[in-house]
N, C-alpha and C positions, 0 to 999 in steps of 0.2 A: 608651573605657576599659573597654568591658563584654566585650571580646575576650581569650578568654582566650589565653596564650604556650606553647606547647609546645617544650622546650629538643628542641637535636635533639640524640642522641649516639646512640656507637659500642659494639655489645658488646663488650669485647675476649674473643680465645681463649686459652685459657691456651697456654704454649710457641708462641705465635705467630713464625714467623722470616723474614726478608727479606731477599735477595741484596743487598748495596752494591755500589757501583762505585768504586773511588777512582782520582784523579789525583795524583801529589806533583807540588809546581811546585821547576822544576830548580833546585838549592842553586847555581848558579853566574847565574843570572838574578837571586836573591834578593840576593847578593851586591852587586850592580850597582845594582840597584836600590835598594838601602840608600843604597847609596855619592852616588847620585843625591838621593835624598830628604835625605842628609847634604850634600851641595853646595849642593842647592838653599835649604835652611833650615840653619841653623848650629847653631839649636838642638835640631835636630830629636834626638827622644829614640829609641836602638832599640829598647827595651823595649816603647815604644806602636807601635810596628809603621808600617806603611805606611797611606799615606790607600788603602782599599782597599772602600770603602762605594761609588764610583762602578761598579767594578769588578764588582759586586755586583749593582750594578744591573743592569747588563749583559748577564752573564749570565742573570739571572734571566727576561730579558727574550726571552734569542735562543736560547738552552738550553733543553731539553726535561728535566724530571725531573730538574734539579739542588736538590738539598735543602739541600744547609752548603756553605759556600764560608768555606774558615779564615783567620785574619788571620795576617798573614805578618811578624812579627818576626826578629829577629836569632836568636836562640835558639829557636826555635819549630821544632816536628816536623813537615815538611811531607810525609810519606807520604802523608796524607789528606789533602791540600789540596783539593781537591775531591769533595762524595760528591754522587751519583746514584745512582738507581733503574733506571739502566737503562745498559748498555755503553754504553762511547764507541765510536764509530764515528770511521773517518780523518773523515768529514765531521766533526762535533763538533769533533774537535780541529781540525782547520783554522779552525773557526769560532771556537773560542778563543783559537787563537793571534790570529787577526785583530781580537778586542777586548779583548785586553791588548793591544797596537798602540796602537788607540784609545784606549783608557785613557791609556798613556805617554801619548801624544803631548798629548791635553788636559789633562794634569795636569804635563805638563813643557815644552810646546813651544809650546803658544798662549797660555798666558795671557802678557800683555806683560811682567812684570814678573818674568819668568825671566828670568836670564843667560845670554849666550851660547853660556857654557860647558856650562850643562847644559841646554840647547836640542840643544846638539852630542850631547851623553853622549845623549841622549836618542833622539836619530835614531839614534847607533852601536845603542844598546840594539835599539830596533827591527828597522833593518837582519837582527839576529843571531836575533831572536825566529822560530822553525823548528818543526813538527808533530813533528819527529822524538825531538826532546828530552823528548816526552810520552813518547815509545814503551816505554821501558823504566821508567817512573815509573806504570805501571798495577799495580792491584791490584783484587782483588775478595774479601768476608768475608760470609759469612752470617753475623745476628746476631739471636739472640734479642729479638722488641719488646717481649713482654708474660713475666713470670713464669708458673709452674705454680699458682699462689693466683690469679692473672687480674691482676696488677700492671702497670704499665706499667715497664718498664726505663730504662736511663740512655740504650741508643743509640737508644729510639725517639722521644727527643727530638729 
């Protein structure tokens, strides 16, 4: 107990700024997938969006420099659906599309106690899931992290 603790921190600089990277995830996937999450649970609510925490994982896992990954409801603005710190590359996005796949598929097609029906919807979904539909859903914003008084800002959250 006789050890003393030294917090560690960051200076910030004032007007600090950081290139983002974003992905929107395609409003016709989203669609589906609704539509999915609504077959599969009856009650399911669109407001509380999609089980999309595994998905998350995911990513975080096999993604390089991904920072927010947005929850994908019905109403929900998906330009930013994904921000990173650093450009997607076709690899990247190959790799995305391949664990949303993953994702579908353990959230709709193995556990036993799916229906048939959206076991099916579920592989169509798949089947369709393509890098290309990333292509034009790219954007990029530099954004101030820190204020001119040395503040922290809302996007450097």
């Amino acid at each position: 107990m006789s050890n003393i603790i030294y917090p560690l921190a960051y200076q910030l600089t004032p007007g600090q700024t950081q290139t983002l990277y974003y992905l929107g995830f395609p409003a016709s996937w989203k669609t589906v997938l609704l539509e999915i999450a609504q077959k599969n649970n009856p009650r399911f609510k669109d407001e509380y969006g999609l089980p999309t925490n595994a998905l998350k994982k995911l990513v975080d896992s096999w993604m390089e420099g991904i920072i927010a990954l947005a929850p994908l409801k019905k109403d929900s603005h998906d330009e930013h659906w994904l921000t990173s710190c650093y450009r997607y590359t076709e690899q990247d996005i190959r790799v995305l599309c391949g664990l949303i796949k993953v994702w579908v598929m353990a959230t709709y097609v193995v556990p036993p106690k799916v229906s048939p029906v959206v076991k099916e919807m579920a592989r169509n979904f798949c089947e369709k899931v393509c890098p290309e539909a990333f292509l034009s859903n790219q954007s990029e914003q530099t954004v101030c992290l820190t204020a001119e008084d040395g503040t922290v800002t809302e996007e450097a959250y």
